[in-house]
C-alpha positions in Angstrom: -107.8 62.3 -232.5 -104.5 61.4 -233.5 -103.5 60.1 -237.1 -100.8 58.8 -238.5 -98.7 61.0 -240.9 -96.0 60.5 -243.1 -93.4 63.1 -243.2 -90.2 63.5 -244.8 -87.6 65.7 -242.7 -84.3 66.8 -243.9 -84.0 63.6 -246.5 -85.8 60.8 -244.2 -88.7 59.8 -243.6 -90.3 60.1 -240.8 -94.2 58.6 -239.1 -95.7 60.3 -236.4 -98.8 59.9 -234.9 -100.6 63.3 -234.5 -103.7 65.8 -234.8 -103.5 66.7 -238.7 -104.5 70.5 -237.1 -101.3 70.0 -234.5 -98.8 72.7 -235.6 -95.5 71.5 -237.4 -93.4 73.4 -235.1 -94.7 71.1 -231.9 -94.9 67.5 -233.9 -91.0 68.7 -234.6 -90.1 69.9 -230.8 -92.1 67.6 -228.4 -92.2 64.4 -230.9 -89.7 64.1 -232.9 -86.8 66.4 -230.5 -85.9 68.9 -233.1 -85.3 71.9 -230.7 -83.8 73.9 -233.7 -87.2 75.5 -234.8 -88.4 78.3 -231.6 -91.3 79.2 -230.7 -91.9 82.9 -230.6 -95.0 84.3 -231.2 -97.1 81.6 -231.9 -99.0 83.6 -234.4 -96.5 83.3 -237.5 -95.2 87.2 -237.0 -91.9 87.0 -235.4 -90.2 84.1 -237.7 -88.2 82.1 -235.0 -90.4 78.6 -235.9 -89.0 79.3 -239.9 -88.5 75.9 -241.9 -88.4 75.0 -245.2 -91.5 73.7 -246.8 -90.8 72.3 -250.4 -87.6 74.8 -250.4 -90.1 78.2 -249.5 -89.8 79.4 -246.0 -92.9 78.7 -244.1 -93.8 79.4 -240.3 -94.2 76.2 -238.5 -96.1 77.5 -235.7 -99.3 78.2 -237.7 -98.9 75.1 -240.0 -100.9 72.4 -239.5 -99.4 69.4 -240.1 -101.5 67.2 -242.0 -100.9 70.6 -244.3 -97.4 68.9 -244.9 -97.5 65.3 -245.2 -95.8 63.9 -248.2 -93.6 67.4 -248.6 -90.1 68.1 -247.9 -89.5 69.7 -245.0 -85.9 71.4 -243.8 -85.1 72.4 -240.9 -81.9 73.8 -239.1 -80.6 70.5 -238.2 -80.8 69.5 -241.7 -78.7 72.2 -243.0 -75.2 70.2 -242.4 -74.2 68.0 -244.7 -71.0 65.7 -243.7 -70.0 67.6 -241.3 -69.4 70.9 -242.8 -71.9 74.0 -242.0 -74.4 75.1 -244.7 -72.3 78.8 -245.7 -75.1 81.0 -243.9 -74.5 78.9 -240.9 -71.2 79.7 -241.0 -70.9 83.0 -241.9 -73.3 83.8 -238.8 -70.7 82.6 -236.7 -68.1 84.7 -238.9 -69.7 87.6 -238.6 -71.0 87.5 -235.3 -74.7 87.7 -236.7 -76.0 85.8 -233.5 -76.3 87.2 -230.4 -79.0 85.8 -228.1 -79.3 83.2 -230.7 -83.2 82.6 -230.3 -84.1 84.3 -233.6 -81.1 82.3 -235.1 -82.3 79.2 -236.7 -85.6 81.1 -238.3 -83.3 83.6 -240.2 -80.9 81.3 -241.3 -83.6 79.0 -242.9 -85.6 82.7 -244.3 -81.6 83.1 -245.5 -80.9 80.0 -247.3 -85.0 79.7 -249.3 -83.2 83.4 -250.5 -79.8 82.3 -251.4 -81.4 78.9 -253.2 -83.3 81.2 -255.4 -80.8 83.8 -255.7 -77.1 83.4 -254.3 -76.2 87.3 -255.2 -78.9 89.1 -253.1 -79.0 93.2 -253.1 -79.5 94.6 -249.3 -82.7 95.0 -250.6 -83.4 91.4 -251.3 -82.7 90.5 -248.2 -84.7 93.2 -246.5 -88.0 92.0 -248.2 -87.2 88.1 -248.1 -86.4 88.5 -244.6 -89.3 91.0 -243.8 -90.7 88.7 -240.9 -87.9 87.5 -239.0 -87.5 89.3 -235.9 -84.4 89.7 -234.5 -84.5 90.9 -230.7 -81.0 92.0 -229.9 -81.0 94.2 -233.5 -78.1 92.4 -235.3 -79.4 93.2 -238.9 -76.7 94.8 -240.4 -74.4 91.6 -239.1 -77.1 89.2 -240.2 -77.5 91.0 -244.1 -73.6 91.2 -244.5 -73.9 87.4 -243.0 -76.1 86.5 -245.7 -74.4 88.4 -248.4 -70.9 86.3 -247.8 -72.7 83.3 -247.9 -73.9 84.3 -251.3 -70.5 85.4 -252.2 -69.1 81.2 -251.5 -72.5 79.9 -252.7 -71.5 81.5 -255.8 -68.1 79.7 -255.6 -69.5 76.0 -255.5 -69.4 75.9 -251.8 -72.1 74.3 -249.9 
């Protein structure tokens, strides 16, 4: 039985008309065309579906989305602002952090709901924040150094 639901994605509103038990991740790829989000797992363990739910990174793939109405979402497409890169997104590509590029979009969002909380993260902090994020090809190291020069121009104003 579908509903309708209200959701606001990346600053807009948007209606769709779905299950409220549908999973965010699929309203998101097959109704609204935001391919940013993957689907990995399906079971919430692997990270690739990561958005922002009211700036805390949540799997979409095991969130309903009636869960979400009336809450801000992010997602990867929402990250630019004016044509500029959010700093993670461009210190991926600085840094080589991406290699495949399926488990992309999911650490960058796990990497920005860290850097909005804290913009100097210790290896550390980005070992636990980023705990479930999979990354199939093994480009940790690239992706923590990623993260910690984002910080760095974070730190400097730049967004």
């Amino acid at each position: 039985m579908s509903t309708i639901k209200q959701l606001h994605i990346n600053g807009e509103k948007r209606t769709v008309a779905a299950d409220s038990e549908r999973s965010l991740l699929h309203v998101l790829r097959e109704d609204l065309g935001m391919t940013g989000s993957k689907y990995g797992c399906g079971e919430g363990q692997c990270g690739a579906c990561t958005v922002l739910i009211n700036g805390q990174q949540t799997r979409s793939c095991i969130t309903a989305v009636g869960d979400v109405a009336g809450k801000q979402i992010t997602t990867i497409e929402g990250l630019e602002h004016n044509g500029h890169l959010h700093p993670l997104q461009e210190a991926f590509l600085e840094t080589g952090a991406m290699q495949c590029g399926y488990c992309t979009a999911g650490m960058i969002m796990s990497g920005v709901a860290l850097l909005n909380k804290n913009n100097n993260p210790t290896q550390q902090d980005i070992v636990t924040s980023m705990q479930g994020n999979v990354c199939r090809c093994g480009t940790y190291t690239r992706i923590m150094a990623a993260v910690q020069q984002a910080g760095k121009q974070m730190q400097k104003g730049v967004k």
